[in-house]
C-alpha positions as a LaTeX table, in Angstrom:
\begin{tabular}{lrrr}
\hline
Residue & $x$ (\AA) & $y$ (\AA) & $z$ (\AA) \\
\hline
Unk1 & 90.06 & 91.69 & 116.12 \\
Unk2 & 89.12 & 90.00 & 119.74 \\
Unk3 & 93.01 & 90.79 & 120.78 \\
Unk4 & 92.25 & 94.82 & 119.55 \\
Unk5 & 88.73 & 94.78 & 121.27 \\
Unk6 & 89.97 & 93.66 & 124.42 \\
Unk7 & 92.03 & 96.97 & 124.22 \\
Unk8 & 89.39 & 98.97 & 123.77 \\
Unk9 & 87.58 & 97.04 & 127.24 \\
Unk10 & 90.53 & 98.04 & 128.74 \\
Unk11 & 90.37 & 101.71 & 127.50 \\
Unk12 & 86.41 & 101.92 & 128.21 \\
Unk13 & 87.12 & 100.50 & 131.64 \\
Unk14 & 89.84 & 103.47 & 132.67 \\
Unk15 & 87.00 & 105.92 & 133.08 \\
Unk16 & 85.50 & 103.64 & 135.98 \\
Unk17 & 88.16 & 105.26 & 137.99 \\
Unk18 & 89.88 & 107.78 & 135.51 \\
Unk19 & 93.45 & 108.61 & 136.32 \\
Unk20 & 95.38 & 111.60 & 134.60 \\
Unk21 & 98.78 & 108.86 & 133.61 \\
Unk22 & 95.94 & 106.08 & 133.04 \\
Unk23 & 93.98 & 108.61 & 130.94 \\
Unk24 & 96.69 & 109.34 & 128.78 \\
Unk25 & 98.45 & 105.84 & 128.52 \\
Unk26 & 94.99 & 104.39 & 127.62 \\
Unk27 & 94.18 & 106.68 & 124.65 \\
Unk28 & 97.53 & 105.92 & 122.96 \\
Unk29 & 97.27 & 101.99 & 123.03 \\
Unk30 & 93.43 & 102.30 & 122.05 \\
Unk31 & 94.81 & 104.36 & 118.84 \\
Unk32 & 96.86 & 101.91 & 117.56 \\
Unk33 & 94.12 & 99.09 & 118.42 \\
Unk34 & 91.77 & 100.85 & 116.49 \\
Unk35 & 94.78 & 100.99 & 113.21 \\
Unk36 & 95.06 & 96.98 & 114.15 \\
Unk37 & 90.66 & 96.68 & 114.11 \\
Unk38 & 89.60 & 98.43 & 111.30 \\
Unk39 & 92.30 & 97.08 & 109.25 \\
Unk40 & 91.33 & 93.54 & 110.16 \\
Unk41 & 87.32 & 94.11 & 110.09 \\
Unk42 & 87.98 & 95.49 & 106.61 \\
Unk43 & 89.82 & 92.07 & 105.52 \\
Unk44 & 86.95 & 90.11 & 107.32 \\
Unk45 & 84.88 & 91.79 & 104.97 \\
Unk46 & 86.41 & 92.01 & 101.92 \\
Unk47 & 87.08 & 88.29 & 102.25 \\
Unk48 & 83.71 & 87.57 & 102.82 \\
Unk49 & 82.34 & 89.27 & 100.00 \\
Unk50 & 82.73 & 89.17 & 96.39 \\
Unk51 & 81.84 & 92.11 & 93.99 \\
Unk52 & 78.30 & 92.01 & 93.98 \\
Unk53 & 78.09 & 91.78 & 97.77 \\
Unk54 & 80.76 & 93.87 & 98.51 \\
Unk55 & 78.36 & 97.60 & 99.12 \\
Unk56 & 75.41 & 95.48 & 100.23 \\
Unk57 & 77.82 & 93.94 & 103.36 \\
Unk58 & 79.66 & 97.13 & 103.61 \\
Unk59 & 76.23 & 99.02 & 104.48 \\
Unk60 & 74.73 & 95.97 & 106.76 \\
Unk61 & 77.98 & 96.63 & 108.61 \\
Unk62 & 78.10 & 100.00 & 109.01 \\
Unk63 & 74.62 & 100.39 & 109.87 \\
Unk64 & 75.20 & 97.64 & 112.67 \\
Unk65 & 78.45 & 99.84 & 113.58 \\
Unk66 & 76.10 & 103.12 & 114.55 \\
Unk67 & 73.78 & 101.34 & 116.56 \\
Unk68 & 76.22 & 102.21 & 119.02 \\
Unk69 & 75.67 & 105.75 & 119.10 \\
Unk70 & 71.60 & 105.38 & 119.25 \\
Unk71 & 71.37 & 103.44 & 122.37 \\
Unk72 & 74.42 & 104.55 & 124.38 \\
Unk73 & 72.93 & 108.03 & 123.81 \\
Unk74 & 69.77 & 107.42 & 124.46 \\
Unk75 & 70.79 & 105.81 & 127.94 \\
Unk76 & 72.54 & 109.27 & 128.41 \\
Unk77 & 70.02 & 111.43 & 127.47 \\
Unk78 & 67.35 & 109.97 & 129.68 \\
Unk79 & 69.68 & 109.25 & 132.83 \\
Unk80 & 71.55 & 112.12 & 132.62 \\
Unk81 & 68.61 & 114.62 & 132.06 \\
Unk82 & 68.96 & 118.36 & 134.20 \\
Unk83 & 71.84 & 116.92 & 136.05 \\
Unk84 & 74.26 & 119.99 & 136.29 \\
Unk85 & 77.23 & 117.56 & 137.46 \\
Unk86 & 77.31 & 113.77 & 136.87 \\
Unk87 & 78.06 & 111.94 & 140.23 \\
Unk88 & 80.90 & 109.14 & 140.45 \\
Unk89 & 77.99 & 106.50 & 141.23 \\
Unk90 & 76.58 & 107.46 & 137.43 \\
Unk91 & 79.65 & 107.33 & 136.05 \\
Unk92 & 80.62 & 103.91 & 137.53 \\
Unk93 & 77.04 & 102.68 & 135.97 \\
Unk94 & 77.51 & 103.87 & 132.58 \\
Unk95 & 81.45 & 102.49 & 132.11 \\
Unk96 & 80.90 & 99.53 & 133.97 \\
Unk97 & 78.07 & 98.52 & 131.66 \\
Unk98 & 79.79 & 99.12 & 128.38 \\
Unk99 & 82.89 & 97.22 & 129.80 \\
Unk100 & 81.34 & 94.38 & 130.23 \\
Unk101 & 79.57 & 94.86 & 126.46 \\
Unk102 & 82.50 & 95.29 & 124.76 \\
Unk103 & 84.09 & 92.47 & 126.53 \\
Unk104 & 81.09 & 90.26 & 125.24 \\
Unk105 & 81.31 & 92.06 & 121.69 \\
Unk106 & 84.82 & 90.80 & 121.69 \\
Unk107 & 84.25 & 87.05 & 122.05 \\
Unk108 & 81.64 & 87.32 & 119.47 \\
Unk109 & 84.81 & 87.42 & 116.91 \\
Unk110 & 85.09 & 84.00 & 117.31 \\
Unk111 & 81.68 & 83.39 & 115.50 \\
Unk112 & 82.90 & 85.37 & 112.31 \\
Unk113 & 83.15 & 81.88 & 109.98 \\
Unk114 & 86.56 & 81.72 & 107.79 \\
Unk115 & 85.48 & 81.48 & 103.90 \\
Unk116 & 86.39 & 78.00 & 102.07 \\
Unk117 & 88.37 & 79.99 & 99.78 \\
Unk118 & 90.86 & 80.92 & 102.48 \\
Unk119 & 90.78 & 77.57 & 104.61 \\
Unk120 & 93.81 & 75.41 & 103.73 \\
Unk121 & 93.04 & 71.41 & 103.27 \\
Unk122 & 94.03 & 69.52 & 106.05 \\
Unk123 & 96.62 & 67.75 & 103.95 \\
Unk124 & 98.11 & 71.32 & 102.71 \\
Unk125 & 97.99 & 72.66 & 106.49 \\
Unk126 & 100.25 & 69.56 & 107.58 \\
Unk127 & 102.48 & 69.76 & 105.64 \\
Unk128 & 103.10 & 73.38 & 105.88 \\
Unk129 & 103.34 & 73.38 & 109.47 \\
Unk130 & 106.22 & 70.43 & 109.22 \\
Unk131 & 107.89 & 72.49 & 106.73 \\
Unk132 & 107.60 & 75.80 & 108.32 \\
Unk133 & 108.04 & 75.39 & 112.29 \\
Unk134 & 111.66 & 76.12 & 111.69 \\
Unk135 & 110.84 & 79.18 & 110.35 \\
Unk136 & 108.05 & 80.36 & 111.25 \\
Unk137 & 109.54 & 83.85 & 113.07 \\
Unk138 & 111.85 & 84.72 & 109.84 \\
Unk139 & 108.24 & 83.92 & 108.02 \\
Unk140 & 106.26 & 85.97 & 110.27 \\
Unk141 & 108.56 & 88.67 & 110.29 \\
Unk142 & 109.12 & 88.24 & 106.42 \\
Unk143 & 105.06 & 88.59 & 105.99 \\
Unk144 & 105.04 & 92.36 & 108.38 \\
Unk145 & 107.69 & 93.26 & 106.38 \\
Unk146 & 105.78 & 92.25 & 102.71 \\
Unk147 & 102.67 & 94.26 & 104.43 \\
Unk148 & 104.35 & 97.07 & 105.27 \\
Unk149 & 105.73 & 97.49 & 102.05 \\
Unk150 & 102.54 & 96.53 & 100.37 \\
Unk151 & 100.97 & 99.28 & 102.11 \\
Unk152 & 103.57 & 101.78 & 100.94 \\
Unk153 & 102.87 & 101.01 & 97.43 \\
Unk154 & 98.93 & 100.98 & 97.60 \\
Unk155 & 99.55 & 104.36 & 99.27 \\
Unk156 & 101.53 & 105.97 & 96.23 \\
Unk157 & 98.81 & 104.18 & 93.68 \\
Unk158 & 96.93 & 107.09 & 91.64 \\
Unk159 & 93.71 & 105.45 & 92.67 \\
Unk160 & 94.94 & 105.19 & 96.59 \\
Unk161 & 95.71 & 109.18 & 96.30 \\
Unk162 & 92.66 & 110.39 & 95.05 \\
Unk163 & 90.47 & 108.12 & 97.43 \\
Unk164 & 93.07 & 109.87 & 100.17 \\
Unk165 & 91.09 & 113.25 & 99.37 \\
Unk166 & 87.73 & 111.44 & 100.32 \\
Unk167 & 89.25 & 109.20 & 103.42 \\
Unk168 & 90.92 & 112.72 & 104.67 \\
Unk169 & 87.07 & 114.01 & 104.33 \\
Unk170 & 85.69 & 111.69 & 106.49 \\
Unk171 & 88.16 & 112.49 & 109.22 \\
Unk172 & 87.47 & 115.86 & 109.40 \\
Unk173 & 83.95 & 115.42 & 109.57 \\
Unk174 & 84.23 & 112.89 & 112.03 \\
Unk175 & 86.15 & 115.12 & 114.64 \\
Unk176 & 83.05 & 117.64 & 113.82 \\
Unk177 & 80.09 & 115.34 & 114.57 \\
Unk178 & 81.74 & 113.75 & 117.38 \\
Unk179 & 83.66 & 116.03 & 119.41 \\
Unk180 & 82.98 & 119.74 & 118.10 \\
Unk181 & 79.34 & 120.00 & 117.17 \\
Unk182 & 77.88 & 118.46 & 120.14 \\
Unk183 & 79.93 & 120.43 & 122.14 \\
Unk184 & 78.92 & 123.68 & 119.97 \\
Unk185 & 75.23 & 122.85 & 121.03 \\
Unk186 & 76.08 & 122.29 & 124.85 \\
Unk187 & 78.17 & 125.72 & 124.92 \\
Unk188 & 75.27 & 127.53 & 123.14 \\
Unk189 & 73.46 & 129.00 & 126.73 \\
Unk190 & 69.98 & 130.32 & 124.58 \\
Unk191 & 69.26 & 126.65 & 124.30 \\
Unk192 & 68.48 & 127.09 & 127.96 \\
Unk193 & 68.65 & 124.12 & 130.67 \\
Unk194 & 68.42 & 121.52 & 127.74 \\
Unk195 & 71.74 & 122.48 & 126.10 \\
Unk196 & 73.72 & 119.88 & 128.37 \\
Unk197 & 71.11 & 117.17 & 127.76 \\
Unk198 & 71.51 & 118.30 & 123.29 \\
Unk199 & 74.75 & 116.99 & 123.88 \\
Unk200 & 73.42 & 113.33 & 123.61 \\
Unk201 & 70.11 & 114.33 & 122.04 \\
Unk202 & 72.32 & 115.08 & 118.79 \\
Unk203 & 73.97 & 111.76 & 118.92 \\
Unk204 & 70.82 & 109.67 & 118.81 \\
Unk205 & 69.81 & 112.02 & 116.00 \\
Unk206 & 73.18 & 111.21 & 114.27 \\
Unk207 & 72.86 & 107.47 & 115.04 \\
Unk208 & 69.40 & 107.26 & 113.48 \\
Unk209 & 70.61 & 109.19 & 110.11 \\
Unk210 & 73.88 & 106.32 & 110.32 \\
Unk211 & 71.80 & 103.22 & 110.60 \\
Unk212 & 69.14 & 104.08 & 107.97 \\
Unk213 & 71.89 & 106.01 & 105.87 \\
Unk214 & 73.83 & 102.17 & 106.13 \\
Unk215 & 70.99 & 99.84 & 106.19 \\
Unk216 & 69.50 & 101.16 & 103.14 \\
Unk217 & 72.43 & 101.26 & 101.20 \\
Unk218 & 73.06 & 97.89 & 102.67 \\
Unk219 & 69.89 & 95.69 & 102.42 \\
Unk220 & 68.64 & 97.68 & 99.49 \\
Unk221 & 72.37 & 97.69 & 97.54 \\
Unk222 & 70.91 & 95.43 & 94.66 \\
Unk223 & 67.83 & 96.87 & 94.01 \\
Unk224 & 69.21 & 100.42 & 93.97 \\
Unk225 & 72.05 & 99.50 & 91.11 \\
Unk226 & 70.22 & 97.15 & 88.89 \\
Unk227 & 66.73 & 98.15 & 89.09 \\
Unk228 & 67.73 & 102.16 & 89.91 \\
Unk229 & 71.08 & 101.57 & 88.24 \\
Unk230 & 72.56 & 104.05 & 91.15 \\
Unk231 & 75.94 & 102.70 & 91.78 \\
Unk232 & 78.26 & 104.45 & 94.31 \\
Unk233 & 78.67 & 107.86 & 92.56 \\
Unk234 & 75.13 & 108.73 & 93.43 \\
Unk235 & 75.62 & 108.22 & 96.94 \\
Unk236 & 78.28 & 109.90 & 97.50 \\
Unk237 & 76.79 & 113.21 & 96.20 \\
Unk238 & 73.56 & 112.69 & 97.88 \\
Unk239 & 76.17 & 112.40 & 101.18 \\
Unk240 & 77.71 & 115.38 & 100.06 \\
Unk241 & 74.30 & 117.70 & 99.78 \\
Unk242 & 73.34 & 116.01 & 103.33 \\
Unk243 & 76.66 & 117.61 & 104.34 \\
Unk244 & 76.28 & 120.68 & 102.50 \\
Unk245 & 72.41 & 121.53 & 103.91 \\
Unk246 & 74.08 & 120.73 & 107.53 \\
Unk247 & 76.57 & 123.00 & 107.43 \\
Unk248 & 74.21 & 125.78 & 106.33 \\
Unk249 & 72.19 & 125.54 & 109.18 \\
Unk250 & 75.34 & 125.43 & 111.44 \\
Unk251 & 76.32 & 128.35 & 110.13 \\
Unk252 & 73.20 & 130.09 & 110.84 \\
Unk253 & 71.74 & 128.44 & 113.94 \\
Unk254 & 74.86 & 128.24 & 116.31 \\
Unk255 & 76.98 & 130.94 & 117.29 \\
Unk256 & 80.52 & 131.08 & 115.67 \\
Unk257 & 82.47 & 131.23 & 119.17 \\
Unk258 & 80.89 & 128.16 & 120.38 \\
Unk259 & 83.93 & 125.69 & 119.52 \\
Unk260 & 86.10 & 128.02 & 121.58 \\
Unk261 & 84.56 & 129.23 & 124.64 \\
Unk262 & 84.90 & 128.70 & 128.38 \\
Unk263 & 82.76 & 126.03 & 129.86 \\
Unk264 & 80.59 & 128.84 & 130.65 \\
Unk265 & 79.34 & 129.01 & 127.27 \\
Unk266 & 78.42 & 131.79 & 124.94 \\
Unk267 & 74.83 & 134.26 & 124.83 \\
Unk268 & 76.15 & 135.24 & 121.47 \\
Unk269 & 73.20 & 134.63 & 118.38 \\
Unk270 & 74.06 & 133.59 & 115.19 \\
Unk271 & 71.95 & 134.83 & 112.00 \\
Unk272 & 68.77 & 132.71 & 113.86 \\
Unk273 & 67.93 & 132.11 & 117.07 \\
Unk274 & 69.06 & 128.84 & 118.12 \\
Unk275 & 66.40 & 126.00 & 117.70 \\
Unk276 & 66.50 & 122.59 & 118.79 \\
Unk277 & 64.55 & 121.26 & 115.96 \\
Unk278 & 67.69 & 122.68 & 113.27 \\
Unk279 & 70.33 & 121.37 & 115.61 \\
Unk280 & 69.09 & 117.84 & 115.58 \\
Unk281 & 67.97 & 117.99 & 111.73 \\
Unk282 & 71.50 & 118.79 & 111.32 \\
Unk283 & 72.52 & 116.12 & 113.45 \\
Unk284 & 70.39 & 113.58 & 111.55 \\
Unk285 & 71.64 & 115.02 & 107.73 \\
Unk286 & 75.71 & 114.82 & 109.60 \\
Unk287 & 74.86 & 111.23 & 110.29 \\
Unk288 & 72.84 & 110.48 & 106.98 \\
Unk289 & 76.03 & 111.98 & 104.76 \\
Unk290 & 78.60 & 109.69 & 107.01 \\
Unk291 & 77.13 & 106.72 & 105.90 \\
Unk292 & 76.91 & 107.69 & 102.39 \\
Unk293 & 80.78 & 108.43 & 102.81 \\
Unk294 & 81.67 & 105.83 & 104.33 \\
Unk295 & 79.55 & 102.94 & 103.20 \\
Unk296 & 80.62 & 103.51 & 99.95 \\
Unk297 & 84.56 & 104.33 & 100.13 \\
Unk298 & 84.47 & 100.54 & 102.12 \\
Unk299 & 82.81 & 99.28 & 99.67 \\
Unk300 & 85.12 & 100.76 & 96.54 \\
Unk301 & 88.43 & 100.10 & 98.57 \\
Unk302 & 87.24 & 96.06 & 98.58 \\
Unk303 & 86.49 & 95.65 & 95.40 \\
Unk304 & 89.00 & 97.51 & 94.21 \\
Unk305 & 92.41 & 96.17 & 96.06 \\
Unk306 & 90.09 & 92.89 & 96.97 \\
Unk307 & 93.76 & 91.08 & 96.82 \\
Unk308 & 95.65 & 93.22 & 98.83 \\
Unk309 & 92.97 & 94.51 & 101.34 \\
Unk310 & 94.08 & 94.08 & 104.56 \\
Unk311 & 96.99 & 96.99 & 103.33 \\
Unk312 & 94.39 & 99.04 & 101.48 \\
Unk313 & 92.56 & 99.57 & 104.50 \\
Unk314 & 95.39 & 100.67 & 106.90 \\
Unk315 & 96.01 & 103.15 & 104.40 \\
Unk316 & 92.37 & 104.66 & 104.38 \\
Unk317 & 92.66 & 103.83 & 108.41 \\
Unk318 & 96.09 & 106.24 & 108.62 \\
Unk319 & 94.52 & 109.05 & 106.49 \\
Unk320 & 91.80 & 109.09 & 107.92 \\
Unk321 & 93.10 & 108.98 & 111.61 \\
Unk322 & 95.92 & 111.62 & 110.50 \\
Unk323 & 92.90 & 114.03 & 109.57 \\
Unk324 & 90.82 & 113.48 & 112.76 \\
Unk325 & 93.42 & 114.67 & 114.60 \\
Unk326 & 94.20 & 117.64 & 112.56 \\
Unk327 & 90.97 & 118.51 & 113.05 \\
Unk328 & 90.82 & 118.10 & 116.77 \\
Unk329 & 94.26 & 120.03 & 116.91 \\
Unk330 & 92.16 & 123.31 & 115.21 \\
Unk331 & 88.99 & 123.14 & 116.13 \\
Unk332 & 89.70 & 124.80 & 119.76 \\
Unk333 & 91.10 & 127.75 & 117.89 \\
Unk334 & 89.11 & 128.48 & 114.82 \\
Unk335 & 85.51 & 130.34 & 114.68 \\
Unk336 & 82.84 & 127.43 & 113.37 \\
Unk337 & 82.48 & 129.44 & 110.20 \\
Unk338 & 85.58 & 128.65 & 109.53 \\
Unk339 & 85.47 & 125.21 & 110.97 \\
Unk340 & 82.86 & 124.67 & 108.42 \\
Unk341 & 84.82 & 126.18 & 105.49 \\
Unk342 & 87.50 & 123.61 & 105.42 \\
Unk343 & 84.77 & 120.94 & 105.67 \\
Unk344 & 82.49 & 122.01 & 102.40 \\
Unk345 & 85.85 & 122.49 & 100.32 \\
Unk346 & 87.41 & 119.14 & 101.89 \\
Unk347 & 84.10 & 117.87 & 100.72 \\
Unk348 & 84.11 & 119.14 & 97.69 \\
Unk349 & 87.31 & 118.09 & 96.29 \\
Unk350 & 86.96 & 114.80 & 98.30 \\
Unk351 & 83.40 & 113.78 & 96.10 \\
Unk352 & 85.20 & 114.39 & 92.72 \\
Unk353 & 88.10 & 112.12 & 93.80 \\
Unk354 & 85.43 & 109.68 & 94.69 \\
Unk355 & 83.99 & 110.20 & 91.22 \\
Unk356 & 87.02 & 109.66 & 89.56 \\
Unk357 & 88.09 & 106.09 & 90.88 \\
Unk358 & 84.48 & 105.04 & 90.75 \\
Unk359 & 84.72 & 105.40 & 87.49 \\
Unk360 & 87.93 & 103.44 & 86.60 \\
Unk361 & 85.93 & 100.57 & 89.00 \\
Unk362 & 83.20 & 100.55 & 86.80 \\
Unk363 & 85.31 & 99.64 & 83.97 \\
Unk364 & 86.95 & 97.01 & 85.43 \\
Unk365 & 83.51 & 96.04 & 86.44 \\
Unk366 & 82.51 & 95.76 & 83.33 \\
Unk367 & 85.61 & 94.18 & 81.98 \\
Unk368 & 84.86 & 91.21 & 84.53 \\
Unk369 & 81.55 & 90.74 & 83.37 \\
Unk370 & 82.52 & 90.82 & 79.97 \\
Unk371 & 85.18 & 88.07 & 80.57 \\
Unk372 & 82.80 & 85.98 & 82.57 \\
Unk373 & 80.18 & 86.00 & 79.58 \\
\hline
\end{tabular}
């Protein structure tokens, strides 16, 4: 984790002084640091958590994730506001600053404590390392090699396939919050001298719906499924009407060539005439139905490969990365009604996946508790 987040200092820190080649070679590395990452965060957590703790942790952490995209935004929004063109001083400001955060983010790995469970007695350590230096590379590589494989096999799992449907879900819809619909609202000229300054308005508004979509889920997981008895299933669907109502709205408040114009923008009116107030309740519903995505599908893929999960999750990390960038490839070519088509079916069929595994969890659930009494 502090190796990967040093990689994405070093990608933050390109646009100081951005360079086409630098550019370029940046995003690459950062991709595969973010495979390494969110595989290892999802180990961190899984190890860290046991069955009962498993969606509360999984919330805290995505909640904590988003806060990202509340104050970065909001340091846009306000610094940024009516500037036509942003000078090199402000953009020196703005990377410098989160350089040096993620940089101090990075050594605050460190402080992540190891659970007993996985610490190795002192006696047990010494002697493995006497027994091992020899062959510790054939081990090493004999341990990538078992992962690798490992990761094959979780793929091809029934379980694995259907959550693939949801994880491919959250890809798509990730491209659209973060790099299409923002720039929908900025290319939509009837939003007047504001529609540059939307741009970060609807991130804040998708932060806030993130962070109280993951901290209630989070800090309220116990009381919601024994005293509610709503487990993940219910989540997920009220994620999926969030979704749903969103894309509505889309459809009728921004214009359907606004993914695919020049930089000059489009006068064009969809079925209303644009209004702020929809485009950032949209933005706050886009946000709100992440979370209940994503909080959840961390939280079923650690209980239910809690053995293996350091695999599981670079398999939900490669679908859902493969998806993102389908979705980036199309969305410069395809009307937003259509855009938004893929995204309610995707949706669609990704929920009753969801529904499906959470189900066969539940019974081992309930097979575990049955053994334990």
């Amino acid at each position: 984790m502090f190796f990967s987040g040093l990689i994405y200092s070093a990608y933050v820190a390109v646009f100081i002084e951005p360079l086409t080649w630098s550019f370029y070679l940046a995003s690459v590395i950062v991709g595969i640091a973010a495979a390494v990452i969110w595989t290892a965060q999802g180990n961190c957590l899984t190890i860290n958590s046991d069955e009962n703790t498993i969606g509360r942790n999984s919330g805290i952490f995505w909640a904590l994730l988003q806060f990202s995209l509340l104050f970065g935004n909001l340091y846009i929004y306000f610094a940024w506001k009516g500037e036509k063109h942003i000078s090199d001083h402000n953009r020196r400001t703005v990377y410098i600053g989160l350089t040096v955060i993620s940089l101090v983010g990075s050594v605050l790995f460190f402080l992540i404590r190891n659970p007993g469970s996985e610490v190795l007695s002192t006696e047990e350590a010494k002697s493995d390392d006497e027994s091992e230096t020899a062959l510790r590379p054939q081990g090493q590589r004999s341990q990538a090699i078992d992962a690798f494989k490992s990761a094959i096999r979780i793929f091809f799992t029934k379980e694995m396939l259907l959550l693939s449907v949801c994880t491919a879900y959250t890809g798509f819809e990730l491209t659209f919050f973060s790099g299409v619909y923002g720039t929908c609202l900025g290319a939509t000229n009837r939003f007047g001298n504001e529609a540059k300054s939307l741009v970060g308005l609807s991130g804040i508004f998708v932060g806030v719906g993130e962070i109280i979509g993951g901290s209630t889920f989070g800090l309220l997981n116990k009381f919601l499924s024994k005293y509610l008895g709503i487990g993940r299933n219910p989540i997920v669907l009220l994620g999926l009407f969030c979704h749903v109502i969103a894309f509505y709205l889309i459809f009728l408040n921004v214009p359907g060539d606004a993914p695919i114009v020049p930089d000059e923008g489009t006068d064009r009116v969809a079925y209303l005439i644009p209004s702020k107030t929809i485009a950032m309740a949209c933005s706050f519903l886009l946000g709100l139905g992440d979370s209940c995505f994503n909080t959840q599908l961390l939280s079923i893929v650690g209980f239910m490969y809690s053995q293996e999960s350091a695999p599981a999750f670079a398999v939900v990390k490669f679908v859902q990365s493969i998806s993102a960038a389908i979705a980036f490839g199309y969305s410069n070519y395809l009307l937003l009604q259509w855009q938004l088509l893929i995204l309610g079916v995707a949706g669609f069929f990704g929920t009753i996946s969801f529904i499906l595994v959470e189900r066969k969890a539940e019974t081992i659930s309930h097979g575990s508790n049955y053994d334990r009494i």
